[in-house]
N, C-alpha and C positions, 0 to 999 in steps of 0.2 A: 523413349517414353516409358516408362515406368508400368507396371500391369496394371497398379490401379487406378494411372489415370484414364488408360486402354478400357478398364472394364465401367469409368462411367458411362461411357458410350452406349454400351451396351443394357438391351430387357433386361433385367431381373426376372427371372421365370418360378424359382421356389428357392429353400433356404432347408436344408438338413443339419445334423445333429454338430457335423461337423465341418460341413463346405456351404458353400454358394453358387446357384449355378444361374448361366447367363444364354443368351439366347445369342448364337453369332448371325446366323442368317433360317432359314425356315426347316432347315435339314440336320441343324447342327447346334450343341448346344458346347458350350465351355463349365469346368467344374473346377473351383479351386479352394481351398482349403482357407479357413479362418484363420484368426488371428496366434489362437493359443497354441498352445506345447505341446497339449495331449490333441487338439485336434489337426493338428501336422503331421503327428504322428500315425496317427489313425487314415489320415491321406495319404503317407510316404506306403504304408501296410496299402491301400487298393491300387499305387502305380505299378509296385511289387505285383500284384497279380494279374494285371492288365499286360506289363510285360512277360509274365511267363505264357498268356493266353497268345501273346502276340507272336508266339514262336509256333503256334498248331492253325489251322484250317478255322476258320470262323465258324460258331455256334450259330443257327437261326432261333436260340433261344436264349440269348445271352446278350448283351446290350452292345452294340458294335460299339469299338474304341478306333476313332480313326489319330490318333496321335496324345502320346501321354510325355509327360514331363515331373520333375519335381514338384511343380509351381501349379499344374494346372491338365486337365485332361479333356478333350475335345471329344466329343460323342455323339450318337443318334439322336437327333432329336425327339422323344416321346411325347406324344401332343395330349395324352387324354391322362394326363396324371398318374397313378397310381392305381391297384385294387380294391387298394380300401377306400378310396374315393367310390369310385365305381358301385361297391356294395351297400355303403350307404349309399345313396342316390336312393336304393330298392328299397327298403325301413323306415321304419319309422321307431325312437325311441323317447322312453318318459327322459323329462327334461332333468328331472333332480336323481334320478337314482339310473341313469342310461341305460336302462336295459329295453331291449328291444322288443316292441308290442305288437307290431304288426310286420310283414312282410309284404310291398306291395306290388312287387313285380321279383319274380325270377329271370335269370338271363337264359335265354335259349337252352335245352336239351343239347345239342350236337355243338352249341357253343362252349358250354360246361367242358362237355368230355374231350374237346380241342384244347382245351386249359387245361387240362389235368394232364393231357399227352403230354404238351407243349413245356411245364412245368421241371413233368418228372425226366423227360429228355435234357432238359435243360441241368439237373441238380445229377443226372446221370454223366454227363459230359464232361462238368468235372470233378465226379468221381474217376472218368478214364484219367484224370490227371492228377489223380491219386489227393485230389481239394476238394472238401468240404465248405460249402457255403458259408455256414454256419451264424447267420443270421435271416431266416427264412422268413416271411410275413409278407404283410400283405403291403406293405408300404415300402418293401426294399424291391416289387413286382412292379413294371410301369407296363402303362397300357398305350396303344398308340390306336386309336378307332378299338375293334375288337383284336389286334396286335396284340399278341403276351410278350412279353421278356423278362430273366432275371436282371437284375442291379445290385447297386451297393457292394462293394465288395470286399470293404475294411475290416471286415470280423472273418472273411475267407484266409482259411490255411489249408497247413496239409491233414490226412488223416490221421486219426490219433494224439491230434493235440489236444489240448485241455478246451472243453465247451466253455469258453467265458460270457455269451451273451445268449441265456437262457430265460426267453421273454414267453410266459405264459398269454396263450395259451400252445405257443408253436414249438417249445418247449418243456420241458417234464424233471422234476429233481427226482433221482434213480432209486427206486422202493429197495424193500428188500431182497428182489430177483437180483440185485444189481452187487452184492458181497461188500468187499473194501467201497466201494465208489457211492454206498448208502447214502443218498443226505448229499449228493453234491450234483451237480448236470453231467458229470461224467466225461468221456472221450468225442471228440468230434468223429464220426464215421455213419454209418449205414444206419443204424438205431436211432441220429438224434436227427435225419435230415429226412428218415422217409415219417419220424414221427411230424415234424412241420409239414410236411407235404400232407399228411393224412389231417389235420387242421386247418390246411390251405382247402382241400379238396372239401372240407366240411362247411369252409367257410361259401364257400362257392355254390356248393348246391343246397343247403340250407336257407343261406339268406345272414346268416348271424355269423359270430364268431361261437367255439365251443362255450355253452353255457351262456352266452351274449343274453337268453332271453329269461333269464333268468336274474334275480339278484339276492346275495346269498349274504345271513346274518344280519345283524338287528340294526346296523346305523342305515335309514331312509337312504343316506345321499351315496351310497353302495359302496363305501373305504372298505369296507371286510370283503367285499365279492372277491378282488383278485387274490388273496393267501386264503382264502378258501377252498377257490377254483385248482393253485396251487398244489393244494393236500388231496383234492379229489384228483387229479391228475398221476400225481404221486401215487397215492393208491388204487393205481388204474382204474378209476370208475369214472365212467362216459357216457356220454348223454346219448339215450334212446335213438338208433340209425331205424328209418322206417320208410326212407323211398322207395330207389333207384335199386334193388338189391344188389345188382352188378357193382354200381358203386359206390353202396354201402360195405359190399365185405371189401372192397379196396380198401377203404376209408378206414375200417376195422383193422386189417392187414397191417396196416401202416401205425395203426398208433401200439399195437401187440408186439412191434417188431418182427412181423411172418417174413419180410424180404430178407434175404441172404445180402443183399445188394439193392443199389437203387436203378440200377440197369434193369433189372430182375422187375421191380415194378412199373420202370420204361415199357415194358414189354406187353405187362397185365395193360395197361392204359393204351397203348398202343390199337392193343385186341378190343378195346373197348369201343375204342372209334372206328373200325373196321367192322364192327357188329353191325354198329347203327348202320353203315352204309350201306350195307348189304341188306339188312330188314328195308330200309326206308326204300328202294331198287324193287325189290317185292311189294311192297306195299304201294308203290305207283300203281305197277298193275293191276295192284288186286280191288284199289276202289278206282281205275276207269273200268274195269272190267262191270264191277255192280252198279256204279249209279253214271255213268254217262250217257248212256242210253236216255234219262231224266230232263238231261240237258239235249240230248239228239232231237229234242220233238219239236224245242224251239232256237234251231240254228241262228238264226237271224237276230232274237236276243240273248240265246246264250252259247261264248263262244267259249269252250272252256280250253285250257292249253293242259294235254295230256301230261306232259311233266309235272306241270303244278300243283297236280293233288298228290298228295301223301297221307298217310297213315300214322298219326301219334296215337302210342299206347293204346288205349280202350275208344280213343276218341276217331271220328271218321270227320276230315277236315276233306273239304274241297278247297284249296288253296285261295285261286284266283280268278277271275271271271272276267270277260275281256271289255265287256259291258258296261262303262262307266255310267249310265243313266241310272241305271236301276241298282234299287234303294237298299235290298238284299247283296247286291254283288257290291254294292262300295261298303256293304258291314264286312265280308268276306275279306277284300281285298285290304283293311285296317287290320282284323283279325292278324292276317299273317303277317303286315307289314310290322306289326307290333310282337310279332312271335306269341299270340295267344294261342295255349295250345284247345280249350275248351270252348269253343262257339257253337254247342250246341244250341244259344238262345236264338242266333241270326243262323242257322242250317237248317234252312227251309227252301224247298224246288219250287212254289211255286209263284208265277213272274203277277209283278203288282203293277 
């Protein structure tokens, strides 16, 4: 039987630049290659790298390959799409000129900085194997629930080859710091993958892509935004970092070229996520320590679970409250179920 009579059989699950991918059973998806010349090629280039990965210890941030072929490549199945799905879900943007008007949810704090470890571990790993991703974004990232992983992996080579898929804003054409290589994407290594990482990580904790809320030059339906964005890139000028500062000089780091290496800011990201654990450890204690006592007066309706409270930034959140009746503890208990970190409107003690 023929593969494609094999694959009517089978879901249809998405459709990329260059393959199709199929649903074999809930765990596992099949990925094969179109009909044309260059998109065969472009598939024979990711079996190439699946079997070079398939020679080292499996990545937990790189998309497992359980059997690759010519014809076709059998994988993880990733259930929640992609990133950039994902991020939009959060926005909202004007219909004729896309630029992004509102923000209406961010994803968790310690979620974030999970993604950024997750990420630059991932673009670190194979650096240990001397490969450049070199198509970094948010749609070559699949999501499985809150599950990261890399994908895609037909523009991955070794380091030092020519950057061919230089997609603003995850990519940069090389200023004048850059000598002979002026005016082109340059070398694939360390410079052009922790700069998509540091746009990955903008896109993340942001809510947009770099400059996404913005749209730049005089045609309404935003054709000039992207060779605009382009030349401000090029001429290293970026858009105002003013959260997280921990992971804004990342963020900054990364698009400057400050890493030596991408391990080097595996490392920083790493320490990032270790911070928080540690504050957030502290910060248990230190609001049952102040207001449990609030709750000790009415045991019977309020029964609070000592791990549940934490401590976000400036805000004093009481987690969760055991109490489903009461009309304050089920605002509580949405709050955090929804990762809100601001409930000072419903953090009120006393019982109604």
């Amino acid at each position: 039987m023929s593969l494609e009579r094999q694959l009517d059989d089978l879901f249809w699950v998405s459709e990329g630049a260059n393959c199709y991918v199929y649903e074999v059973n809930p765990l596992i998806v099949v990925k094969v290659p179109k009909a044309g010349d260059q998109e065969r090629e472009q598939f024979r280039k990711e079996v190439e790298i699946f079997n070079i990965l398939s020679h080292h210890p499996p990545c937990p941030y790189v998309i497992s390959c359980f059997l690759h072929t010519n014809e076709c490549i059998f994988l993880e199945y990733m259930r929640d799409i992609c990133l950039s799905w994902r991020i939009q879900q959060n926005h909202i943007r004007d219909h004729e000129t896309m630029r992004v008007i509102s923000v209406e949810k961010f994803e968790p704090l310690h979620l974030r900085k999970s993604w950024m470890s997750d990420l630059s571990h991932g673009v670190a790993f194979l650096e240990s194997l001397n490969l450049a991703h070199g198509d970094l974004r948010p749609e070559n990232i699949l999501l499985d629930r809150n599950r990261l992983k890399l994908s895609d992996f037909d523009s991955t080579t070794h380091i030092g080859s020519q950057f061919e898929t230089c997609i603003v804003p995850y990519g940069r054409l090389v200023g004048s710091e850059g000598g002979p290589f002026q005016g082109t994407a340059g070398l694939l290594g360390p410079r052009t993958e922790q700069f998509a990482l540091g746009s990955l990580f903008y896109l993340i904790n942001y809510g947009f892509e770099v400059y996404g809320d913005q749209c730049f030059g005089d045609d309404p339906s935003g054709k000039e935004h992207g060779p605009l964005v382009m030349d401000l890139l090029q001429m290293m000028i970026f858009p105002d970092l003013n959260q997280v500062p921990m992971i804004d000089s990342i963020i900054r780091r990364c698009w400057f070229g400050e890493y030596k290496t991408v391990a080097e800011l595996a490392a920083d990201t790493e320490k990032l996520c270790s911070i928080g654990s540690e504050t957030s450890r502290d910060n248990i204690e230190g609001v049952w320590n102040t207001y449990g006592s609030l709750f000790a007066e009415s045991p019977a309706t309020w029964a609070p679970n000592k791990t549940k409270a934490c401590l976000l930034g400036t805000t004093v959140v009481v987690k969760a409250l055991q109490c489903k009746e009461n009309k304050q503890s089920k605002q509580l208990i949405k709050a955090w179920q929804e990762d809100i970190t601001d409930v000072s409107s419903v953090f009120m003690f006393s019982n109604e």
